[in-house]
C-alpha positions in Angstrom: 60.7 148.9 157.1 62.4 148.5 160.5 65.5 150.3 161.0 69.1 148.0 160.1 71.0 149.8 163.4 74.3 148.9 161.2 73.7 152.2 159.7 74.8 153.9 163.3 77.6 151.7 163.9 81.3 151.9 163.4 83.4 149.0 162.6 86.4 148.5 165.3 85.3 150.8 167.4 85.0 150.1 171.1 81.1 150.1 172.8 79.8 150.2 176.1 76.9 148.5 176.9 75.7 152.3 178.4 76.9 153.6 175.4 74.9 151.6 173.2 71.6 152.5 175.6 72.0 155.9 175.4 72.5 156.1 171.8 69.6 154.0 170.8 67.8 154.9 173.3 67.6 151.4 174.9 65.8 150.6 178.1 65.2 146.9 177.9 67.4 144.9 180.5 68.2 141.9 177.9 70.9 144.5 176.6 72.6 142.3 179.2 72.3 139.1 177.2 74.7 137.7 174.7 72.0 137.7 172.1 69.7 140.9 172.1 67.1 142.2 169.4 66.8 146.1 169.5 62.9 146.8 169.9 61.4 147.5 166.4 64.8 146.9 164.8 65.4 144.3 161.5 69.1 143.6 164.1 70.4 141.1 166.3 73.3 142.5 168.6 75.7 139.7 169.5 77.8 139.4 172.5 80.8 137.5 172.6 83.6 137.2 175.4 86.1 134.6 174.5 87.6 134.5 178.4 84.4 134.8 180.8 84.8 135.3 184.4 84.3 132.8 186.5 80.6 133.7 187.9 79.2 133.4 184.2 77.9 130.1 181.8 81.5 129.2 180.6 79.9 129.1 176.9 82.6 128.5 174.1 82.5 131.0 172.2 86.3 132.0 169.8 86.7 134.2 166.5 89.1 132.5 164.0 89.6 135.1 161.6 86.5 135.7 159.7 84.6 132.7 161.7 82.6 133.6 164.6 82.1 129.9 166.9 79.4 130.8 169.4 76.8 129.3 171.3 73.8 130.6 172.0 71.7 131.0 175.1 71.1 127.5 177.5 66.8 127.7 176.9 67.6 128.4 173.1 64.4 131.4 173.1 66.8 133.6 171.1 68.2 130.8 168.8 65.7 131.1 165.8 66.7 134.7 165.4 70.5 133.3 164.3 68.9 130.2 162.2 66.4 132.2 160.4 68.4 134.8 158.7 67.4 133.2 155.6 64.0 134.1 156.1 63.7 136.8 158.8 66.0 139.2 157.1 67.8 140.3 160.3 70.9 141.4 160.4 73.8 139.9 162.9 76.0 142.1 164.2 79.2 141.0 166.2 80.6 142.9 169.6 83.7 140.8 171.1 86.2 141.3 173.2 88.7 139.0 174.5 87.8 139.3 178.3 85.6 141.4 180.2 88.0 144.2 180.9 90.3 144.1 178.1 88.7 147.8 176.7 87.6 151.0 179.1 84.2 150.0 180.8 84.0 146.6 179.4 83.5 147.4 176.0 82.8 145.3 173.8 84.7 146.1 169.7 82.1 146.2 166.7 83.5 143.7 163.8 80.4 144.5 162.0 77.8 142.1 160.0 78.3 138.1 159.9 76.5 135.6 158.3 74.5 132.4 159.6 76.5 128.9 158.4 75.3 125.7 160.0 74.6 125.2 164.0 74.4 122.0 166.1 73.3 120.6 169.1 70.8 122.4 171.8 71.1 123.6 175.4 73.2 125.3 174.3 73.3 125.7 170.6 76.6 125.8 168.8 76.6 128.2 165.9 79.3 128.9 162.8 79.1 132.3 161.6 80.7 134.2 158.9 82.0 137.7 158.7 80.1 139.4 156.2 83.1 141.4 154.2 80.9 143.5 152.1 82.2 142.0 149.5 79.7 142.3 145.6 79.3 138.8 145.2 77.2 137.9 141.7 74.5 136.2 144.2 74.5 138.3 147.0 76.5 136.8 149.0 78.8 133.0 148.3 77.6 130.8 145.8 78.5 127.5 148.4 76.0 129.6 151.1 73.2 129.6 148.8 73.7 125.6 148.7 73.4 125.1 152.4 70.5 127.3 152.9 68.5 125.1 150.7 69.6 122.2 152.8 68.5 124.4 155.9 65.4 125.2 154.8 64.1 121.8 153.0 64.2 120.5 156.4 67.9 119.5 156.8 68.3 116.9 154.2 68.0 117.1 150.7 68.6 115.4 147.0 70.3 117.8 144.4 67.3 118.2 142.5 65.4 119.5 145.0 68.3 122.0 145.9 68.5 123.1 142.4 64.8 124.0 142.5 65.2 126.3 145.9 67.9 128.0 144.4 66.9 129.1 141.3 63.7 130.4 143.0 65.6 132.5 144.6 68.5 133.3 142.2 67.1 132.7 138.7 70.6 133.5 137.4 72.5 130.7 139.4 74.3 128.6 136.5 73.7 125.2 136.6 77.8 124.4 136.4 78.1 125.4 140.1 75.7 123.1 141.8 78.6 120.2 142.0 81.4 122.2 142.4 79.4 124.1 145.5 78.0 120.5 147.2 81.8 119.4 146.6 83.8 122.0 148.8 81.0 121.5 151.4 80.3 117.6 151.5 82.8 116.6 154.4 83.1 113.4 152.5 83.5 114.6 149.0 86.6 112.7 147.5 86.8 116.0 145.4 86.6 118.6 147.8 90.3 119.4 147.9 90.1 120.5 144.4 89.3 123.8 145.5 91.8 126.3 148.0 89.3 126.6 151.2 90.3 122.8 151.3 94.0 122.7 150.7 95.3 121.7 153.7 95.0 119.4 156.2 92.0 119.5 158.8 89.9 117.5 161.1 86.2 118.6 160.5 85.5 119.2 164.3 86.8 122.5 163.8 83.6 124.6 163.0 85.4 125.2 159.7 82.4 127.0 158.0 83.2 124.6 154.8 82.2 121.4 156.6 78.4 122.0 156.3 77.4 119.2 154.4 77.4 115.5 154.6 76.4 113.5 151.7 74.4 110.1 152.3 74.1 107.4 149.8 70.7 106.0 149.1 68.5 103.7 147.0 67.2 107.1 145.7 70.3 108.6 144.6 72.8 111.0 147.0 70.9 112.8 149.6 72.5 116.0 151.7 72.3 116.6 154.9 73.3 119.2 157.8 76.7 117.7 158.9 76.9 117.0 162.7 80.2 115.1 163.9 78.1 113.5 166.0 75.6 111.8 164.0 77.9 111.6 160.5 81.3 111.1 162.5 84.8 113.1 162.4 86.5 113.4 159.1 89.7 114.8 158.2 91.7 116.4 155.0 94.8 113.7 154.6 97.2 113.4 151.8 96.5 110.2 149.7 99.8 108.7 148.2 100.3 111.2 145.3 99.9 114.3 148.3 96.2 115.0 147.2 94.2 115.8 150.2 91.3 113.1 150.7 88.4 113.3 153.1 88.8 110.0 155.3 86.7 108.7 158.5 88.9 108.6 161.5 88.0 107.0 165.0 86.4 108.7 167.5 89.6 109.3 169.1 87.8 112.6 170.9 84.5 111.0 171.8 86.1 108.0 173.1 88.7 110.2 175.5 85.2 111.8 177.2 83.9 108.4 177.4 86.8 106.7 179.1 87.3 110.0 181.1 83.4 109.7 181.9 83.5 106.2 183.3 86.6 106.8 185.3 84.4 109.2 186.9 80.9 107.5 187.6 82.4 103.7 187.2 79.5 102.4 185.5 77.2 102.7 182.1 74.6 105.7 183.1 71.7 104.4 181.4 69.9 107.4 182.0 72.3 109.5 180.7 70.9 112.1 178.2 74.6 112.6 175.9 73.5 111.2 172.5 73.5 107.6 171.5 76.7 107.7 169.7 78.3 109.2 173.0 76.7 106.2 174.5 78.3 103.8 171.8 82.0 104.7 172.7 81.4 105.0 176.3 80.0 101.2 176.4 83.4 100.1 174.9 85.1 101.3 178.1 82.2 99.5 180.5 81.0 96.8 178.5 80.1 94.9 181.5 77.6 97.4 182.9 75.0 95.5 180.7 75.2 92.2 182.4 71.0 90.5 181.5 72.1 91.7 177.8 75.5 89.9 177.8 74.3 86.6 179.6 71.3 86.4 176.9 73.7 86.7 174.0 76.4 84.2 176.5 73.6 82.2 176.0 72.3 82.4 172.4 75.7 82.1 170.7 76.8 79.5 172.7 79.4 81.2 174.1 81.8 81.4 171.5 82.3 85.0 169.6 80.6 85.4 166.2 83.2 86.2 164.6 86.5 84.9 166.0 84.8 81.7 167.9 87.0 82.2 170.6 85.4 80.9 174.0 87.3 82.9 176.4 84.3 84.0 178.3 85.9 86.6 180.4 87.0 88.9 176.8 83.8 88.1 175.3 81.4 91.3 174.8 77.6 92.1 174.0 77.8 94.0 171.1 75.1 96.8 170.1 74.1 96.4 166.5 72.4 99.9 166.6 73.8 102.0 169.0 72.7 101.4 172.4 69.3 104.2 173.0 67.1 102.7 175.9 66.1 99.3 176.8 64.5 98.1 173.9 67.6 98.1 172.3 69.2 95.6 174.7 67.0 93.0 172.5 68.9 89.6 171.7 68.2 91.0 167.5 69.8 93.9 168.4 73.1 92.2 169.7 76.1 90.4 168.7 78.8 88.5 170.9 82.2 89.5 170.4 85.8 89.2 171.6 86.6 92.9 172.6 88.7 93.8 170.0 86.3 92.7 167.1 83.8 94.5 169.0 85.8 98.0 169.0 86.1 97.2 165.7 82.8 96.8 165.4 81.7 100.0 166.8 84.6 102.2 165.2 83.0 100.9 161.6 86.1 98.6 160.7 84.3 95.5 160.5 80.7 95.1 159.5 78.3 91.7 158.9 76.6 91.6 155.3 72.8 91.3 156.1 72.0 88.8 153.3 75.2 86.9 153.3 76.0 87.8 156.9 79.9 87.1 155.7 82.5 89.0 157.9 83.9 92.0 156.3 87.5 94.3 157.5 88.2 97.7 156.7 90.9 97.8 154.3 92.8 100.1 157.2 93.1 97.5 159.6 93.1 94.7 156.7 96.1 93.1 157.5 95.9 92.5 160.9 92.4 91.2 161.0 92.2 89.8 157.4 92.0 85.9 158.9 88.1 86.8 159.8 87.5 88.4 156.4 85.3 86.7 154.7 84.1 84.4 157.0 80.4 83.0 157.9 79.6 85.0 160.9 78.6 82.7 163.7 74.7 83.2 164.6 72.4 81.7 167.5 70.9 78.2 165.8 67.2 79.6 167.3 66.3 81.3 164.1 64.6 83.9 166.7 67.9 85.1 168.0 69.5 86.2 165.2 70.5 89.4 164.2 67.9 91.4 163.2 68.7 92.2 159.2 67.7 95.6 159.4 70.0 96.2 162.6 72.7 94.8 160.1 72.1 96.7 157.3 72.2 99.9 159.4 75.4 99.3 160.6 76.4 97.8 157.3 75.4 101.1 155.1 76.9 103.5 158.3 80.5 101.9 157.8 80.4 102.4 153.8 82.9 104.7 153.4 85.6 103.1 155.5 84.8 100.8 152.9 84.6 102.3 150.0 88.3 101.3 148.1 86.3 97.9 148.0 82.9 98.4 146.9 80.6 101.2 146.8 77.6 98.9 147.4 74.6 100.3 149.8 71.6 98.5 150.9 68.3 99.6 151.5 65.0 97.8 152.3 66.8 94.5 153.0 64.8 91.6 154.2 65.8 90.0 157.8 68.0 87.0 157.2 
């Protein structure tokens, strides 16, 4: 069995990187690296310097306590020995320091063993880690962990039965009772998460709190589970409902859309080349709508130009609205769009206002009700060539997307909808 170099290793105390050659008799030059495997070693040695020096990758990397946020190398080759502990055994073990010279000869302090959470994004990867307190825990380690390994390693996305069954492979003695309660403090978008202490107080979900792993997605099939990224399943927050109980509630982009303005005060125009992700993409369109000018004259043209929604014919604050976010050309298709007056159409995109696929009737988010609640209800306005209209399964994309901002009305999700 390969040696677990824990073994030689103090807890707070201070390491050279010469140090740690000489007494492991180390030759290999990727000590160097923020993420280094001893040779024929079950470790991986961690690097992390919260204040780097101007010469090196500025990587975001901070320790909060017990939870590590650090990303990994720009080419990724060491990433799957962080995202593998599951399966690979190895330990990680944690050297930080606050800047480069804060100890004698750069040394770097041992915290000891952490656990693999969740990671997200590549080039370079993002990872949540948890310090591993030795604590005797009836599992091995926290009953919630166990839960989003399954996730992890059923491919990222998962329905509870399916959990269950991956596991009590693994832990025969896991009681049933804690499957909910363990989805629940992890779901982002439980409504009962705050019933237990890690989710007391207040908190956006952008934090790389290790308790925002999951994200739960409604489907024809029942609840699935998936990996949460803020970037595909959007920012959520801890807020006090009316009775002080915290409740997990969508909240704009507020982030997303400060890069994107900032981004086109910069380059003045809609990069379509740009390789940022296509939600990225979505909020920086709201600040350059007009960079798409063959889209907006073909839905000028198809809707008459009057605004689905509103009708107003005020051509100059009329937009061509992205059904599916915008993700190369083919989505610049007349199906794919809908022309709007550019408030509806921030509205649009920030999932306050949505278009039934069936009964295509305008429906507001009960947050921003009362100031738009003269367009809800309404027949949306649609091209009279029957070829032009918006593609129903555009629609119901969007439609199911915006469900929870939606959810003190109904709780209805469509799949498999015909187009209108």
């Amino acid at each position: 069995m390969a040696t677990r170099t824990s073994s030689d290793l103090k807890i707070n105390t201070v390491y050279t990187r010469d140090q740690l050659r000489e007494n492991f008799g180390i030759t290999d030059s990727t000590l160097n690296n923020g993420i280094f495997r001893p040779k024929d070693t079950s470790s991986v040695w961690l690097f992390v310097t919260e204040e780097k020096t101007p010469d090196r990758v500025q990587y975001t990397d901070h320790l909060d306590g017990d939870t590590l946020l650090m990303q990994g190398q720009t080419e990724g080759r060491t990433d799957h020995l962080i995202k593998d502990q599951a399966t690979n055994g190895l330990e990680l073990l944690v050297f930080h320091r606050m800047k480069k010279y804060e100890n004698e000869g750069a040394g770097f302090r041992y915290l000891g063993p952490f656990r693999y959470v969740r990671s997200q994004g590549t080039r370079p990867t993002s990872f949540v880690l948890i310090r591993d307190t030795g604590r005797d825990f009836r599992y091995g380690k926290p009953s919630w962990l166990w839960i989003v390994e399954a996730v992890q390693q059923l491919g990222g996305s998962a329905r509870q039965p399916d959990i269950e069954k991956y596991v009590l492979g693994k832990v025969p003695t896991f009681k049933n009772g804690n499957f909910g309660p363990d989805l629940s403090i992890s779901v982002v978008n439980s409504f009962g998460r705050s019933n237990f202490p890690p989710n007391h107080a207040p908190r956006r979900t952008d934090t790389f709190n290790v308790y925002d792993a999951l994200y739960r997605r409604e489907t024809s099939q029942g609840p699935s589970y998936e990996l949460y990224d803020p970037v595909i399943h959007g920012v959520w927050a801890l807020e006090p409902d009316t009775v002080g109980k915290m409740r997990p509630v969508a909240i704009p982009d507020s982030r997303e859309f400060d890069e994107a303005t900032r981004a086109a005060e910069e380059d003045g125009a809609f990069d379509v080349n740009d390789e940022t992700d296509a939600r990225r993409k979505m909020f920086k369109s709201i600040v350059v709508r007009q960079g798409q000018p063959k889209f907006r004259k073909t839905l000028l043209a198809a809707y008459d130009r009057r605004c689905a929604v509103t009708g107003c014919d005020v051509e100059e604050v009329l937009e061509a609205a992205h059904i599916k976010p915008y993700q190369g050309d083919h989505t610049h298709h007349v199906t794919n769009g809908l022309l709007l007056r550019a408030d509806i159409h921030t509205l649009f995109d920030l999932g306050l206002m949505r278009i039934h696929p069936l009964t295509i009737k305008v429906e507001i988010a009960p947050r921003v009700w009362s100031a738009f609640r003269e367009f809800d209800g309404l027949d949306a306005r649609v091209p009279e060539d029957a070829s032009k209209r918006p593609n129903g399964e555009a629609l119901r994309h969007h439609f199911n997307g915006c469900a929870l901002e939606f959810e003190q009305e109904s709780s209805s999700e469509l799949s498999g909808l015909p187009h209108p």
